[in-house]
N, C-alpha and C positions, 0 to 999 in steps of 0.2 A: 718488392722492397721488404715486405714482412719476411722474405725467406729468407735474404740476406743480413736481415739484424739478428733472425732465429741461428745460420751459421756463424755470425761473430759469438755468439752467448757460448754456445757450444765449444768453441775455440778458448774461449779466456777461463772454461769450466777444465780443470784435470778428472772431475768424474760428475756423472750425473746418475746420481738414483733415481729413478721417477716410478710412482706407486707400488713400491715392493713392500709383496706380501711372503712371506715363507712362515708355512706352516708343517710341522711334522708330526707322523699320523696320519691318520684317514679317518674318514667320520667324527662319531663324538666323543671320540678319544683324543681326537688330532689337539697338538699345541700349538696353539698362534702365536710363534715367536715374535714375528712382525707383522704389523698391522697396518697397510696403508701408509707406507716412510716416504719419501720424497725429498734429498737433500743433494744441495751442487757446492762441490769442494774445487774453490778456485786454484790457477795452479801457481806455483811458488809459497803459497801457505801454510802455516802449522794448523792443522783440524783435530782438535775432540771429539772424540765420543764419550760422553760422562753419565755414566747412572749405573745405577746399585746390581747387583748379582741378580742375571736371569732378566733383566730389562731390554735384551736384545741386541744391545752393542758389539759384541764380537760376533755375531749373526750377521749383522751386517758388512761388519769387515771380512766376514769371512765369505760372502758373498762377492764381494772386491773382487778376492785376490782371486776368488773362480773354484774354492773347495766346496763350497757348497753352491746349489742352483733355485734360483727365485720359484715359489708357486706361482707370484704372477708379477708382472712389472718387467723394467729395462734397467741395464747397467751401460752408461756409456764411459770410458776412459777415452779421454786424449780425443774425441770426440767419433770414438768409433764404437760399436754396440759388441759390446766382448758378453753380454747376457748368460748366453751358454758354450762360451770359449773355456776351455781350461786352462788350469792357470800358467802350462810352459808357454803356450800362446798371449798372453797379457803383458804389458809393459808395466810389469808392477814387483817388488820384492816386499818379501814378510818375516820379520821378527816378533820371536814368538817369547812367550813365559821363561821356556825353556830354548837355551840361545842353540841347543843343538849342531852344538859343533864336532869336528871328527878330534875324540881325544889321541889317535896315534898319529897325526897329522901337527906338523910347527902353524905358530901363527901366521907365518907368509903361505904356506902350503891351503891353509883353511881361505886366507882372503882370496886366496888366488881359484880357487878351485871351481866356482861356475862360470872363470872366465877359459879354463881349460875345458870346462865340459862343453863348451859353446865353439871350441877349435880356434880360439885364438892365437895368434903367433906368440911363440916362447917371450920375444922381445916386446908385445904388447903389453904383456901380462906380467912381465916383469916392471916394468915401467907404471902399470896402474897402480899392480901392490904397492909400491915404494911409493906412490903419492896416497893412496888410500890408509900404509903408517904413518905417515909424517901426518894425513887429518885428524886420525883420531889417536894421535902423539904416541907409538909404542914401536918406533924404529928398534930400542934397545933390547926390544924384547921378539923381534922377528922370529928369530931362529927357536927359541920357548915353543915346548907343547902345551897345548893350552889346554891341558889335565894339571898343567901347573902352574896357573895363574889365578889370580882372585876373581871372586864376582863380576867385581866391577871391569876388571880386566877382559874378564871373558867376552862378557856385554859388548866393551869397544872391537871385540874381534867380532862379533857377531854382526854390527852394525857397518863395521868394513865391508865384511865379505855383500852383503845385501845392497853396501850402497857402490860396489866396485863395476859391476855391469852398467851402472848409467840408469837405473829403471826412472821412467817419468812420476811413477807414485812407488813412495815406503811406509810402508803397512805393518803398525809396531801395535802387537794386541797387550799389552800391562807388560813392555819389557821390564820396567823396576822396581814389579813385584817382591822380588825375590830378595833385594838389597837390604840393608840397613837404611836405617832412617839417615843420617849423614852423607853417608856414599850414595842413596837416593837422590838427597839435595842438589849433592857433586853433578851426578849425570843430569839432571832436570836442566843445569845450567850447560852440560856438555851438546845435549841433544836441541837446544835452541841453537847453541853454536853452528855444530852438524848440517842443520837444515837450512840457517843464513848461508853460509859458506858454499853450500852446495846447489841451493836454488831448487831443491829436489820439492816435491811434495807430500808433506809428510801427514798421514791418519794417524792419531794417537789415538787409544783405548785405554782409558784407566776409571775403576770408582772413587778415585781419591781427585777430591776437589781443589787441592792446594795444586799436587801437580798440572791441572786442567786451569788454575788461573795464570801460576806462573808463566807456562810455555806458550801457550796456545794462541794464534789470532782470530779463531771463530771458535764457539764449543756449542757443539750439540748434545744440552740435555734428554736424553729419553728415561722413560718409565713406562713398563708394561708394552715393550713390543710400538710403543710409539715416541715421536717426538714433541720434546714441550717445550721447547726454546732454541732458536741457534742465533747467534750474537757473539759480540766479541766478549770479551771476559765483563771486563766495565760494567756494561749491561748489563750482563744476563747478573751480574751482582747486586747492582744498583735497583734494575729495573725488571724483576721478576715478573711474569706472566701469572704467574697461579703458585698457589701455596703450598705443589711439590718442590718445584724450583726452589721458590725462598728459601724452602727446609732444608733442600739438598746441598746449597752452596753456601757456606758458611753457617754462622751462627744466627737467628733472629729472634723477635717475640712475635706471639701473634695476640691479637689484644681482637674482642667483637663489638663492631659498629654499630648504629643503626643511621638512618640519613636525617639531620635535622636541619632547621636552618641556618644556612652562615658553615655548613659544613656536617661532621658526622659525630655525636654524641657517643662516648665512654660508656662503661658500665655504672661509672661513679658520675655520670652528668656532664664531667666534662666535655666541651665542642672543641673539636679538632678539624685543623686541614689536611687532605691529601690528595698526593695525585692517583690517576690510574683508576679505575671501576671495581667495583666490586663489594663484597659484605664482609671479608676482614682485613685491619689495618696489619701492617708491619713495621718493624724497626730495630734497625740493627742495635745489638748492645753496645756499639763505642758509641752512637748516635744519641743514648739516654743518658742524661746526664741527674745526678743526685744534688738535691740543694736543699734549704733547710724549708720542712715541714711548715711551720709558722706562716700563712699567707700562702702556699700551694694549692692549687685548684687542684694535682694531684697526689696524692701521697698514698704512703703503705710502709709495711712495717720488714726489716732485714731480717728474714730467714737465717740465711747461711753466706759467706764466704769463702771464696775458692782459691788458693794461690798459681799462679802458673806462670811465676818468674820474671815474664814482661808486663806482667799485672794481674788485677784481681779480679775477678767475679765476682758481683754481688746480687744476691737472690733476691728481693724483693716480691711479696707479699700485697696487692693492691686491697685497699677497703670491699670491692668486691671480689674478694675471692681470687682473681684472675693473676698469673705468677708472671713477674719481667726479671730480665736477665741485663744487669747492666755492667760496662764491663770500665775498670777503675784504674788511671794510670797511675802506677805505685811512684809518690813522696820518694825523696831521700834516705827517709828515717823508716820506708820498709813497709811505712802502716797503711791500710787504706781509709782510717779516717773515720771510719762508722764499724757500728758492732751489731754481734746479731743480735736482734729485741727494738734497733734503734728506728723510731719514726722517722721517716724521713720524706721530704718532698722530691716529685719524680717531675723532668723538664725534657724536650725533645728537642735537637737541636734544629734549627729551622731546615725545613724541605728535606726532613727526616723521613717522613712518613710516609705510605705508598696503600692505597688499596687494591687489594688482588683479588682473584676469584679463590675459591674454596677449595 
């Protein structure tokens, strides 16, 4: 019975990492890319990998796709152990930074081309490309070399060609690096489409945290070669593990506790609630709200204000020293209400709060 529920796990997983280590180098030189990861990517899901340059996320995916090989640990896809399979052998495709396409080759020529390399019949292959333009909308531009189309353009032929074979997992390390912030935005919502549509399984790689909330149905944060959270966005937003996370995803404050009764004292004495463990509290900027000083258990004094169109930052200055960051939704009239110099009381909206570890 236990091996039986162990092959259903295996079956509803598109991939399993389990204890990979890769390290490059030798001796005490070597660099410990990854350290001990173990992470199962269900199939039909959108998956992150999120964290900052050199934290081992594309090590990992590149581990996937079979271009590089574990020091130690298993890779299974699709519930088969591809570990030290190369990658033509893998049911898997990969878009990269750079979309790497043939510029003396049309758009149809590029989609179609590792279905040719694969000896597909002429009428198969015509047949796929022409549903593979009409998914990522550029019928009109079939016959176009794609040395003459735009970024974003490019992109949707790149993601054609990778998603045209059928691969069970699509392995995309930061493809909307390279874009503009807009035409970013554009794709962030094309590539959710893409992945609905197609039921495929897709690993996203990126350090940017907005694209990692919007898209994604689980995101794993790592830092340093390990993992520090895998959750749905929500979550890992709401409900951080430790103090790199809070930091990495979105905006917070971090304010130090100590444990008293009825809950955990301020630096200014105030007692507060929170959920979660640990020795410092958090709380997002929309969650602090500003009210008047006068009877406040806590206040502090307005630093600076920041404008950023959907609203304002305001910096705030607590009695001990300690700085909050709240964030103020702009009036009508433009203003946020308080000036720098102004005393003001500081309120947290209830089951604002969270303690985490350090």
């Amino acid at each position: 019975m236990m091996k039986t529920g162990r092959l259903r796990l295996v079956e509803e997983n598109a991939i399993e990492a389990q204890s990979i280590v890769k390290a490059f180098g030798q001796g005490k030189s070597a660099l410990l890319a990854l350290d001990d990861v173990s992470v199962s990517i269900r199939k039909g899901e959108f998956f992150t990998l999120l964290g900052p340059s050199g934290c081992g996320k594309t090590t990992l995916l590149r581990l996937m796709a079979g271009f590089e090989m574990p020091t130690a640990g298993t890779i299974r896809l699709d519930g088969q152990d591809v570990t030290y399979l190369p990658p033509n052998r893998r049911p898997v495709n990969t878009v990269f930074q750079s979309y790497a396409l043939f510029p003396h080759l049309t758009v149809r020529e590029n989609i179609g081309f590792s279905l040719k390399m694969q000896g597909r019949a002429k009428a198969e292959i015509a047949e796929c490309t022409d549903r593979m333009l009409a998914l990522v909308k550029m019928e009109d531009l079939a016959e176009r070399k794609t040395a003459q189309l735009s970024g974003g353009q490019q992109q949707r032929v790149a993601l054609a060609r990778a998603l045209a074979p059928q691969p069970k997992v699509l392995l995309l390390d930061e493809p909307l690096s390279a874009l503009d912030l807009k035409l970013r935005k554009e794709m962030q919502i094309e590539l959710k489409r893409l992945q609905k549509e197609t039921g495929i399984t897709f690993v996203f790689v990126t350090h940017d945290q907005e694209e990692a909330l919007t898209m994604s149905d689980r995101i794993a944060v790592m830092n340093a070669g390990r993992l520090q959270q895998v959750a749905a966005p929500r979550e890992i937003y709401t409900a951080p593990v430790n103090r790199f996370v809070a930091s990495f995803i979105g905006e917070t404050n971090f304010l130090n506790v100590t444990p008293a009764p009825g809950g955990f004292r301020l630096g200014n004495g105030e007692i507060v609630t929170a959920e979660g463990s640990g020795g410092v509290l958090t709380v997002r900027p929309e969650q602090v709200r500003i009210v008047s000083a006068e009877g406040a258990a806590l206040t502090g004094t307005v630093d600076s204000l920041v404008y950023f169109g959907t609203d304002m930052h305001c910096h705030v200055r607590l009695g001990d020293g300690e700085a909050l960051t709240v964030r103020l939704p702009l009036p009508p009239c433009g203003e946020a209400g308080v000036s720098p110099g102004d005393r003001v009381g500081i309120a947290f909206q209830p089951g604002a709060t969270r303690l985490i570890e350090a």
